[in-house]
C-alpha positions, 0 to 999 in steps of 0.5 A, a space after each residue: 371480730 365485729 370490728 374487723 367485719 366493718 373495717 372489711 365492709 369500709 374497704 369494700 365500699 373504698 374498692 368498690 368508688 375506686 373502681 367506678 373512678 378507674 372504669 370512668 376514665 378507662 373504659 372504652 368503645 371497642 370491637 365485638 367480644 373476643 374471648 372465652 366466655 365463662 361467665 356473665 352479670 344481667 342487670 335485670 329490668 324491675 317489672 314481670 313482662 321484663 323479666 319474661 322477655 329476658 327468658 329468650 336470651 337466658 335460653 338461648 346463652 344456656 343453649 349456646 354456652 352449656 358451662 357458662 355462669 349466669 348471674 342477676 343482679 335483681 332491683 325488686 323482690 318480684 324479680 328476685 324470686 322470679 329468677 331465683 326459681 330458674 334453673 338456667 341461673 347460677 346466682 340472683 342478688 338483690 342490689 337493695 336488699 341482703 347487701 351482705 351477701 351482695 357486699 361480701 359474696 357478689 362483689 368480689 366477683 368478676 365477670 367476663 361480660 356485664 349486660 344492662 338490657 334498659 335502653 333508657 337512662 337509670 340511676 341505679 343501673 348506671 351505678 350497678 354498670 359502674 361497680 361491677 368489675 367485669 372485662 367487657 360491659 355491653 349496654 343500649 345506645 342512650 345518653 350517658 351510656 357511652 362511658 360506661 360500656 365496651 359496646 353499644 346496641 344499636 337498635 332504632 325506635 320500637 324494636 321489641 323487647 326480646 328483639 332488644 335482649 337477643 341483640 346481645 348474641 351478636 356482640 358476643 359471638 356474632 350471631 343473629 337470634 330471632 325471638 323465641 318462645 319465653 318461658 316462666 321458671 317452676 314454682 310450687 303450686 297451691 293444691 287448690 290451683 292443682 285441683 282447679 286444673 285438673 278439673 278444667 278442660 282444655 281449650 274449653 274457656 277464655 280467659 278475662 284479666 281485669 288488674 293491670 299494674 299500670 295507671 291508666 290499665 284498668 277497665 270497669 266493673 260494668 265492661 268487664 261485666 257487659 263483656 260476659 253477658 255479650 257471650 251467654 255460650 262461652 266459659 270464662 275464667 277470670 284472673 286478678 291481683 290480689 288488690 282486684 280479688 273483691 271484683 274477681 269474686 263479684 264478676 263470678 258470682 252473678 254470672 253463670 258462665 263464669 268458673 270459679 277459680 281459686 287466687 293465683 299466688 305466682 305466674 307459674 300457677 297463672 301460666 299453668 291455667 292459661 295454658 289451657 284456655 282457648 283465649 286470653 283478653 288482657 290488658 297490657 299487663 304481664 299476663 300479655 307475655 305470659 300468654 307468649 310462653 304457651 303461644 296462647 291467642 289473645 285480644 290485648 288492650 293497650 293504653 295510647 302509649 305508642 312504645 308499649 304497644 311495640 316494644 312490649 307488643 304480643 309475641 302469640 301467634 294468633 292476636 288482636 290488638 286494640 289500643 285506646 284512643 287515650 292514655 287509659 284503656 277505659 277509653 275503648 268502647 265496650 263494642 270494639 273489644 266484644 267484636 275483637 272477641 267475637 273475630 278471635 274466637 271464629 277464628 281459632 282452629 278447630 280444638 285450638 290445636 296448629 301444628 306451626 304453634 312452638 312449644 314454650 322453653 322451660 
C-alpha cells in the first residue's frame, strides 16, 4: 500500500512538470473569456489587507455567478484560516503546507479560470500559474508574466488594489466594477470581546493602533502617549499585536481616558470593535482596510512609499492621510497627527451616523 501511494505521489509530481512544459509552449494571449463559467482557482496575496481587499471581488463573483466554485490557493497560514472561515469559498489549500490534500485533492482538479491578482514578479506564484490545470489563466501585465496567462490586465501605476482585483469582472464577462465594500469573514468570538462590546457604547471612543506588521510602521511609546493626553475628553480604545501587548497595557494603565480592552485574537473580533468607534487612527496596517469593511472614519499614517499610500490607499469615506517625509512613520511630528485628529473628530456628523455611508458585505 505504502508503496503504491509514493509511486502515486511520483506520477503526480511527473504530471504536474509535465504540465507546466506543455503550458510554456502553449499557452497563448487571446480575447476575453468566453464560455461557461463554473469554476475558478484565486492565487491569494500573503498578507491580511491583501486578503481583505479580494473580499470585493469574491462578493461580487458570488453575486454574479450564484453556482460558481471558488477555490484559494493560500501561501501563509493567516490566509488560509482567513478564507477558510468565508462562506462565499468552496475549497482554500495551502501550497506549503498539508501538500497531501493539495497533491491528491487539489491538483487533480481543473478549473475553468485561474487568477493571479499580484501585479509583481513571484516565485511561487509563477509556479502555482504554471501547474495548476485551468482552460483560461487571467494575470497582471508585469515581466515574465506573458507566457503564462491568456489575458493580461492592464492597469497603470497606482490603481488600487481592489480596483486591480475587480479588473477581473471585465475579462470574464465584460463588465465594469466599481469597489465595494470589503468584508471580514465570521469567526468565533472570545467571551471576553463579547462582554467587552456589549459594554462599549456606539460611536462613544476612538480607536489608536500602535503595531504595524511592517519596518519602518511603528510609532513611540512617548507619541502614542502624547497623543491621548492632547485629548483629556476623548475615550480611546487601544488595539495591538500580541508582540506590542506590553505597550498596549502600559498606554492604558496611566491614562484615565483609556478603556481597557481585552486582546483580540482574529480580525473579526477586531473588526466587531471598530465598528463601533466613532474613529480610527492607525498606521498602515491592516487595520486600514478593516476600518474599510464598516466604512469607519480614520486618520491613517503612511511611511514615504508612494505605492503604499495609493494602491493600498483608505477606502472610508471620511479620512485624513498623513504620510511621513521618511520611510518610517516615527518621522511625523507629534503635532501633525493631534491636529489631523482634531479636523476629524470636528468633522464628524452628529452620532457618527450618514445616510450615504454603504453597509459592509458579509
Amino acid at each position: 500500500m505504502k508503496r503504491g501511494r509514493q509511486a502515486h505521489t511520483l506520477q503526480i509530481h511527473q504530471q504536474m512538470l509535465s504540465n507546466a512544459k506543455v503550458m510554456v509552449k502553449r499557452r497563448q494571449p487571446t480575447t476575453l473569456f468566453d464560455g461557461q463559467l463554473k469554476s475558478i482557482v484565486i492565487l491569494a496575496r500573503e498578507c491580511y489587507g491583501d486578503a481583505i481587499m479580494l473580499t470585493p471581488l469574491i462578493a461580487t463573483l458570488r453575486q454574479t455567478y450564484p453556482e460558481i466554485s471558488i477555490s484559494i490557493v493560500a501561501f501563509t497560514q493567516i490566509i488560509f484560516d482567513f478564507f477558510s472561515a468565508d462562506t462565499n469559498i468552496n475549497a482554500v489549500y495551502h501550497a506549503k503546507r498539508n501538500l497531501k490534500r493539495y497533491l491528491f485533492e487539489f491538483f487533480p482538479k481543473k478549473f475553468d479560470v485561474l487568477f493571479n491578482p499580484k501585479n509583481h514578479p513571484s516565485t511561487h506564484f509563477h509556479i502555482q500559474s504554471l501547474i495548476i490545470r485551468a482552460k483560461y489563466k487571467i494575470g497582471h501585465r508585469n515581466t515574465s508574466h506573458e507566457a503564462l496567462y491568456n489575458h493580461l490586465i492592464d492597469l497603470g501605476p497606482g490603481a488600487h488594489e481592489s480596483t486591480r482585483n475587480l479588473a477581473l469582472m471585465g475579462v470574464i464577462n465584460n463588465s465594469t466594477q466599481q469597489p465595494s465594500r470589503p468584508y471580514i469573514p465570521q469567526m468565533p468570538v472570545s467571551p471576553e470581546i463579547a462582554s467587552f462590546l456589549e459594554a462599549l457604547p456606539s460611536e462613544s471612543c476612538t480607536g489608536i493602533n500602535i503595531s504595524a506588521g511592517t519596518p519602518g510602521g511603528h510609532r513611540t511609546f512617548e507619541q502614542w502617549s502624547e497623543l491621548v493626553r492632547s485629548f483629556p475628553e476623548e475615550r480611546f480604545v487601544i488595539f495591538s499585536a500580541p508582540g506590542d501587548i506590553t505597550e498596549k497595557r502600559g498606554l492604558e494603565k496611566p491614562h484615565g481616558n483609556v478603556l481597557p480592552s481585552p486582546s483580540t485574537q482574529n480580525l473579526y473580533e477586531v473588526w466587531q470593535i471598530i465598528k463601533k468607534l466613532k474613529l480610527l487612527v492607525t498606521p498602515d496596517t491592516s487595520l486600514v482596510h478593516i476600518a474599510a469593511c464598516s466604512d469607519t472614519p480614520l486618520v491613517a499614517l503612511y511611511r514615504h512609499n508612494p505605492a503604499d499610500s495609493k494602491e493600498f490607499s483608505p477606502l472610508s469615506t471620511l479620512q485624513e492621510v498623513i504620510v511621513s517625509p521618511t520611510p518610517s512613520v516615527i518621522d511625523i511630528e507629534n503635532e501633525v497627527v493631534t491636529a489631523a485628529l482634531g479636523r476629524m473628530l470636528a468633522s464628524l456628523p452628529v452620532n457618527n451616523v450618514s445616510p450615504t455611508r454603504p453597509l459592509a458585505t458579509s
